[in-house]
C-alpha positions in Angstrom: -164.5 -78.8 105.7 -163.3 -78.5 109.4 -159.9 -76.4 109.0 -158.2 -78.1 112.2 -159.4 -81.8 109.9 -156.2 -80.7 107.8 -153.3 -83.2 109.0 -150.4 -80.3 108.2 -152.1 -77.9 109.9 -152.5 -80.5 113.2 -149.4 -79.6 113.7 -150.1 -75.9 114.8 -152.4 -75.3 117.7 -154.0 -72.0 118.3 -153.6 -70.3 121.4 -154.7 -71.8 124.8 -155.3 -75.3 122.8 -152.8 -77.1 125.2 -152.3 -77.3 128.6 -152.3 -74.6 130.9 -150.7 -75.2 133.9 -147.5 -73.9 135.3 -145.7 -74.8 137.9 -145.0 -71.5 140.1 -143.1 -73.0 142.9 -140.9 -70.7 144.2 -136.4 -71.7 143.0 -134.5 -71.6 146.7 -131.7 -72.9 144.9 -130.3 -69.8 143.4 -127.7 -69.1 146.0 -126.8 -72.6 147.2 -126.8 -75.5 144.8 -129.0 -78.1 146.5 -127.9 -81.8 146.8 -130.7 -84.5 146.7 -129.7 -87.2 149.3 -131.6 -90.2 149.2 -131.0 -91.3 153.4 -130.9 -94.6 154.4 -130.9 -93.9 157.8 -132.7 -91.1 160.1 -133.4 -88.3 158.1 -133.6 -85.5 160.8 -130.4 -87.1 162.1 -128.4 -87.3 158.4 -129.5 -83.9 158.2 -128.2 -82.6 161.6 -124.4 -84.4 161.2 -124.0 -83.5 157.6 -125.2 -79.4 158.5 -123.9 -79.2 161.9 -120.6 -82.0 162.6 -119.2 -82.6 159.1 -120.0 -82.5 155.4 -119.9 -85.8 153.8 -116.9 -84.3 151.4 -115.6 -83.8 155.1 -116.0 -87.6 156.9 -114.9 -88.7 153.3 -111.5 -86.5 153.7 -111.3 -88.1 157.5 -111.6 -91.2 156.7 -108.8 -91.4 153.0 -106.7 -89.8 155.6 -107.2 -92.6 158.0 -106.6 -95.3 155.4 -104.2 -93.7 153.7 -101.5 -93.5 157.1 -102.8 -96.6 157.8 -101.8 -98.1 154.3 -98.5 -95.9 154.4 -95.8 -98.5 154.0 -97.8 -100.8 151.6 -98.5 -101.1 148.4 -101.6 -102.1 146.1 -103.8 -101.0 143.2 -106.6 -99.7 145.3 -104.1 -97.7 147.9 -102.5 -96.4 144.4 -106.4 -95.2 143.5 -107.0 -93.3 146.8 -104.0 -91.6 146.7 -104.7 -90.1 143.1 -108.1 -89.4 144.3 -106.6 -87.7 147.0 -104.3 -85.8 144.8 -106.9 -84.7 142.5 -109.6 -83.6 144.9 -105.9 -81.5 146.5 -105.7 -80.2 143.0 -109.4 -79.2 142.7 -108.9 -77.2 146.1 -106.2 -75.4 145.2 -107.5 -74.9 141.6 -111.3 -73.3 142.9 -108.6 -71.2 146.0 -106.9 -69.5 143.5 -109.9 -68.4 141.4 -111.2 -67.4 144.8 -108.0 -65.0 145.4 -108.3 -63.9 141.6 -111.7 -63.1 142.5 -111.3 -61.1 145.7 -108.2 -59.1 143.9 -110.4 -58.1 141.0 -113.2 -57.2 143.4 -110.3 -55.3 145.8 -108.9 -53.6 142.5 -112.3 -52.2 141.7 -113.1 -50.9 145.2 -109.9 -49.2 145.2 -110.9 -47.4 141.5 -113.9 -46.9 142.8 -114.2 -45.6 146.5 -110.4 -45.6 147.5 -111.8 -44.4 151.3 -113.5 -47.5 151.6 -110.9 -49.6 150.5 -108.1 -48.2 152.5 -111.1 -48.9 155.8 -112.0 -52.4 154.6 -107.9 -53.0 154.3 -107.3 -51.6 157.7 -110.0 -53.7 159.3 -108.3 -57.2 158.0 -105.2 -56.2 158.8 
């Protein structure tokens, strides 16, 4: 009887039964989180405004700016909704700025433990 005819031990496969490929393309996303964009337009274009003139978080900001002076006096459900975006995406700014200063203080704090000469230079050079 063919051992590998057994249906509970089909469940099992010896080594290098199964497929053998890997992928070994190399992660560049380790640093920087990456952000698929499916373009409608020109790529090379989309590319160059969103890296070089403004981020779309950016044109986004412009433009609730825009609409919301524009919309300053009046009143609706959608004018309501864009302000509360705009509140919350203040909120998350403030909220990621102050983890970034609890960051740098800890990081500061340990410097100065750590090689006091060096932080008293890095101090002097930001003053």
């Amino acid at each position: 009887m063919n051992l590998w005819m057994n249906p509970w031990l089909g469940m099992f496969k010896p080594p290098f039964s199964g497929d053998l490929t890997q992928d070994i393309s190399p992660v560049t996303s380790w640093w920087s989180p990456q952000v698929e964009v499916n373009f409608a337009g020109n790529r090379p274009i989309e590319t160059a405004v969103v890296r070089d003139v403004a981020s779309y978080g950016k044109q986004l900001g412009v433009i609730t700016d825009v609409l919301l002076e524009l919309t300053k006096h009046q009143t609706s459900e959608s004018i309501d909704q864009l302000q509360k975006i705009a509140e919350d995406i203040e909120q998350v700014k403030r909220q990621h700025l102050s983890a970034n200063i609890n960051s740098l203080k800890s990081s500061l704090m340990t410097l100065k433990a750590v090689d006091p000469d060096k932080f008293n230079q890095l101090i002097k050079e930001v003053s």
